[in-house]
C-alpha positions in Angstrom: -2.1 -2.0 -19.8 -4.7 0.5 -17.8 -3.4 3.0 -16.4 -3.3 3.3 -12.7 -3.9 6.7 -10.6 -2.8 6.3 -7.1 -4.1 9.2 -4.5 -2.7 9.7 -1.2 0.0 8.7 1.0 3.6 9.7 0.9 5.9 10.1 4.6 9.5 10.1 5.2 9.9 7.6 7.4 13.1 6.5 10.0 13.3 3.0 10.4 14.6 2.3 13.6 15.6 -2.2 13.8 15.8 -3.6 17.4 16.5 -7.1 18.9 13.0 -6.7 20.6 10.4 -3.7 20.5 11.0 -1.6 24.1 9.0 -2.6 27.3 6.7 0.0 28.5 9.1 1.0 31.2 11.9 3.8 31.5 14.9 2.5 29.5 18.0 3.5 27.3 18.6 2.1 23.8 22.5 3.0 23.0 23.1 1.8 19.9 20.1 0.8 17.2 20.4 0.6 13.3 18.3 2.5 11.2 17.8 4.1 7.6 15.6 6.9 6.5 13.6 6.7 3.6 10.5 7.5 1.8 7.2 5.4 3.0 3.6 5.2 3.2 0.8 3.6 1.4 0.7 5.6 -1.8 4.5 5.7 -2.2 5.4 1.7 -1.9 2.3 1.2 -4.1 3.7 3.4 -7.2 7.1 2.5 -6.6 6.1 -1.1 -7.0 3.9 -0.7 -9.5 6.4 1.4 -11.8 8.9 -1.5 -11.8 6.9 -3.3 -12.9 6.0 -1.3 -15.9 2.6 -0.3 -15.1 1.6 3.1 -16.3 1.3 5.0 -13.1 0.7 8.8 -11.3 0.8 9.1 -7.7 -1.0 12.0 -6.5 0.1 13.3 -2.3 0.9 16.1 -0.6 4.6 17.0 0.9 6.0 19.5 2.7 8.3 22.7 1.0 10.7 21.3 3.3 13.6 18.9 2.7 11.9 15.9 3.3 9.5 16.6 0.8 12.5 17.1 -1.6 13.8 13.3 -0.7 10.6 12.0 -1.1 10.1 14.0 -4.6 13.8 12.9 -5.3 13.3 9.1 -4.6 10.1 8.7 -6.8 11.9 10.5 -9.6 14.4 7.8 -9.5 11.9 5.2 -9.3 10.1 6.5 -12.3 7.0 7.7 -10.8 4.8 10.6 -12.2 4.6 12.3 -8.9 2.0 15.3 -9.0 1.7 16.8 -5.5 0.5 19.9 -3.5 2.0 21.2 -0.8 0.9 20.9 2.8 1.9 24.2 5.1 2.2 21.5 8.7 5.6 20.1 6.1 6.1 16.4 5.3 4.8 13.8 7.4 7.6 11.4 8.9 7.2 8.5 10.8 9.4 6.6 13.1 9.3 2.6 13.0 10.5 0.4 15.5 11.0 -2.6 14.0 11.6 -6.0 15.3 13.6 -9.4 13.7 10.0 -10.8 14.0 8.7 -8.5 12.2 6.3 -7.0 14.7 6.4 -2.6 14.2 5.6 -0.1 16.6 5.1 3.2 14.1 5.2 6.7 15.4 3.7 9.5 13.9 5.9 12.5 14.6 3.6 14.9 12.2 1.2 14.8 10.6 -0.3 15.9 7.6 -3.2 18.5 7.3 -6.4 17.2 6.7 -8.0 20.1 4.8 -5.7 21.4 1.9 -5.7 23.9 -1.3 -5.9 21.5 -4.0 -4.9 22.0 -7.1 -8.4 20.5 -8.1 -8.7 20.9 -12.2 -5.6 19.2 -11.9 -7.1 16.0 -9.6 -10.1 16.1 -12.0 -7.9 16.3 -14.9 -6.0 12.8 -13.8 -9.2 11.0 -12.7 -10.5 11.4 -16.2 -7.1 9.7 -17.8 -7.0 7.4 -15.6 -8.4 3.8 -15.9 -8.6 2.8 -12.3 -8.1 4.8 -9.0 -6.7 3.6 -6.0 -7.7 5.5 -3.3 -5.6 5.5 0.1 -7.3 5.9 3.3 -5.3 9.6 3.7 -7.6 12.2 5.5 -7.1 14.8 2.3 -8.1 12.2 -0.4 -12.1 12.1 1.2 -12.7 15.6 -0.3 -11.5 13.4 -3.5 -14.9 11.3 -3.5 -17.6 12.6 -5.1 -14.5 14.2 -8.1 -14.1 10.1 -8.6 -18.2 9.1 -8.2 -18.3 11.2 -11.0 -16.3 10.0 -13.5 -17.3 6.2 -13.0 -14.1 5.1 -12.6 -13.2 1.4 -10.6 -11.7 2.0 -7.4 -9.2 -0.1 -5.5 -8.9 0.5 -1.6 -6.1 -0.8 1.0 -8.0 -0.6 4.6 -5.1 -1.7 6.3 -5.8 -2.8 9.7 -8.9 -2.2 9.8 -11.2 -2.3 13.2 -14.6 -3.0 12.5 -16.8 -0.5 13.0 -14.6 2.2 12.7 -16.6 5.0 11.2 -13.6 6.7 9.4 -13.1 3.6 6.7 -17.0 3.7 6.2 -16.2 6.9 3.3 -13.4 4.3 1.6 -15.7 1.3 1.9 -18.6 3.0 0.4 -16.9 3.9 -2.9 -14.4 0.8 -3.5 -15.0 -1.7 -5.5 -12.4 -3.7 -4.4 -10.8 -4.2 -0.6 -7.3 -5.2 0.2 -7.7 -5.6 4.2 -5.4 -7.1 6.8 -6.8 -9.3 9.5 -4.8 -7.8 12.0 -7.8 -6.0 14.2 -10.3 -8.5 12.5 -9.5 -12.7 13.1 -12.7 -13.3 12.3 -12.4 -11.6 9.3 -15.0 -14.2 6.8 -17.9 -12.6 7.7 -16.8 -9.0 7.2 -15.2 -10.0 3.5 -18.8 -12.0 3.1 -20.6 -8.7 3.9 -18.8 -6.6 1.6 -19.2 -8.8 -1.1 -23.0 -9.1 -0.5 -23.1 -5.3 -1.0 -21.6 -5.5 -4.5 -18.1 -5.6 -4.3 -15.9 -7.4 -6.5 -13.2 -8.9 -4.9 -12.1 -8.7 -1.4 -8.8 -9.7 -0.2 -7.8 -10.2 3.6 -3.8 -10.9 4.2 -2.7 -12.3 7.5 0.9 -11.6 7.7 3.1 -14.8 7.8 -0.4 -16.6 7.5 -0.6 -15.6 3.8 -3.7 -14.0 2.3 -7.5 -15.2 2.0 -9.7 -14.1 -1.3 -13.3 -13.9 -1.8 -14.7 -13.1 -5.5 -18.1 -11.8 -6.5 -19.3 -15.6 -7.9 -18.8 -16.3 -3.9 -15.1 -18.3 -4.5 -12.8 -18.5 -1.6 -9.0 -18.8 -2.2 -6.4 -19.0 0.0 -2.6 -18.3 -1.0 0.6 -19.0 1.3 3.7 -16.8 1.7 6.8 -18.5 0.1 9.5 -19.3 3.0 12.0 -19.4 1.3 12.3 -15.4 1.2 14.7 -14.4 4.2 13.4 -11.5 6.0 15.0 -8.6 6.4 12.8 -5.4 7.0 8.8 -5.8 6.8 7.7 -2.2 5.6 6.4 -2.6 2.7 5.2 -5.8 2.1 1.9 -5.2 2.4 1.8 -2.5 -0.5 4.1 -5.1 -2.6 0.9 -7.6 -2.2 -1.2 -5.4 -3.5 1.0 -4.1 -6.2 1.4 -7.9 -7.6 -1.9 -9.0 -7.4 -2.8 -5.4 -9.1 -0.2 -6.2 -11.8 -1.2 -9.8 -12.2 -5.3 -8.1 -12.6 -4.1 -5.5 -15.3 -2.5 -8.8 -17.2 -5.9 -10.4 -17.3 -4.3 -13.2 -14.8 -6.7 -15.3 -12.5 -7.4 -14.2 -9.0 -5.3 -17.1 -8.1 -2.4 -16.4 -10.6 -2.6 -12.6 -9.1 -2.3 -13.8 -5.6 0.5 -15.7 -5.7 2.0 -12.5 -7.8 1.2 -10.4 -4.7 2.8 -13.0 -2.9 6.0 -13.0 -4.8 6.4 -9.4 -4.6 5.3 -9.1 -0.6 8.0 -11.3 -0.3 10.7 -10.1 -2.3 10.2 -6.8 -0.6 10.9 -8.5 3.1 14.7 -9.1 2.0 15.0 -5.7 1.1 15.3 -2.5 3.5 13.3 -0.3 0.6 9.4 -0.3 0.4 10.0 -1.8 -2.9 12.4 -4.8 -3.7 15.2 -2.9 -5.4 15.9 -5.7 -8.9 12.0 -6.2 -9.1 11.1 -6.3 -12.6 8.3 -8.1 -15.0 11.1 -11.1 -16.1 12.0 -11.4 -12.5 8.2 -11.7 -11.3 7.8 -14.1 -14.0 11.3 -16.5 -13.0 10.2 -16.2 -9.5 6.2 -17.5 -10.6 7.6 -20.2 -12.6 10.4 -21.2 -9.8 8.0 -22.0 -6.8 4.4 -22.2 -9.1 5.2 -23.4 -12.2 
């Protein structure tokens, strides 16, 4: 199996659950339940990725503080070659209000720098072993660009919720080959994922929440997957880096776009009746019970 170098995005996030998210008026919570963990993009991705047994290095930057050391400690456990620099602002940490609905109101109480010493021999050095690169859409990882143009290798992006037009993506978009995308900012999303395609992407993928997830391929196929409802939510952070992780795992096992997506599917919603960015028991055999259980 290829092995997968992930660059950018590691927080330590407080996850703060409500009944409702707050009205914008002046108001006092007394009592809400919440854990602290590690989170972001890069960090859910490897997670998921090394249950799963997929040769992976996460590259991110972290504070010398001690939420760099939980974040550093958490990936350890989960079997993660972390590699990291340090970033004098410290670790970046998030706040998440987070609704039974799922709905999230996220809070940036740092953030990271945006222009770092890099340990760059060391970046080049993991490009050139790696077989694929998924690049994060972290300010730091741009510098990373024209390191990964050389070297050829396919990249895999995660725009999130994107806004059209937003020039900041335009960097990412360039230099992916394929897009993971949600259609939060973007309902009419076809035409964007038809675009991208007509500019020599791959594959684009657009996931719509509790809607499921819409493919498009290079040969112009459109596929459509659903969630599975018979997941109980429980905490939403995550999922969207569990998609991708399942429908990158299902790619790296020569699966189907299809197959992948209802891989991604399984793990999106494994991780929803979890409070960890990655579902705690997930495994290869449980992935493929699961498949066989509601696909099979």
């Amino acid at each position: 199996m290829g092995k997968v170098l992930i660059i950018g995005g590691t927080t330590f996030d407080s996850i703060i659950h409500l009944d409702k998210l707050p009205e914008p008026v002046p108001q006092t919570i007394h009592y809400a339940a919440f854990t602290e963990t590690v989170g972001s993009t890069g960090a859910g991705k490897a997670l998921n990725l090394s249950k799963l047994n997929v040769p992976v290095t996460l590259h991110s930057i972290i504070g010398n503080d001690e939420y760099g050391s939980e974040i550093r400690k958490k990936l350890d456990e989960g079997g993660v070659d972390f590699v990291y620099d340090h970033d004098p602002r410290g670790t970046e940490r998030h706040i998440n209000l987070m609704s039974p609905q799922g709905e999230r109101i996220s809070i940036f109480v740092t953030q990271s720098s945006s222009e770092l010493h890099l340990n760059l021999h060391r970046i080049e050095q993991l490009i050139k072993e790696a077989d694929l690169v998924v690049l994060n859409i972290i300010e730091y990882t741009k510098q990373l660009i024209p390191m990964i143009k050389k070297y050829n290798k396919p990249v895999w992006t995660d725009l999130h919720d994107y806004n059209p037009g937003n020039l900041y993506h335009e960097d990412f978009i360039e230099i992916a080959d394929y897009i993971f995308v949600s259609s939060d900012n973007m309902p009419d999303y076809k035409p964007m994922m038809e675009k991208w395609i007509s500019i020599g992407k791959h594959l684009v993928v657009c996931t719509h929440g509790k809607n499921g997830a819409t493919a498009l391929t290079s040969d112009q196929e459109w596929l459509e997957s659903s969630i599975i409802n018979e997941y109980v939510y429980k905490d939403g952070n995550g999922a969207g880096d569990s998609f991708f992780s399942g429908f990158l795992f299902g790619f790296l096992k020569g699966k189907s776009t299809e197959e992948s997506l209802k891989l991604g599917t399984i793990c999106a919603g494994l991780c929803i009746t979890s409070k960890e960015v990655a579902y705690e028991e997930l495994n290869p055999h449980l992935l493929d019970e699961e498949y066989e259980k509601y696909f099979g």
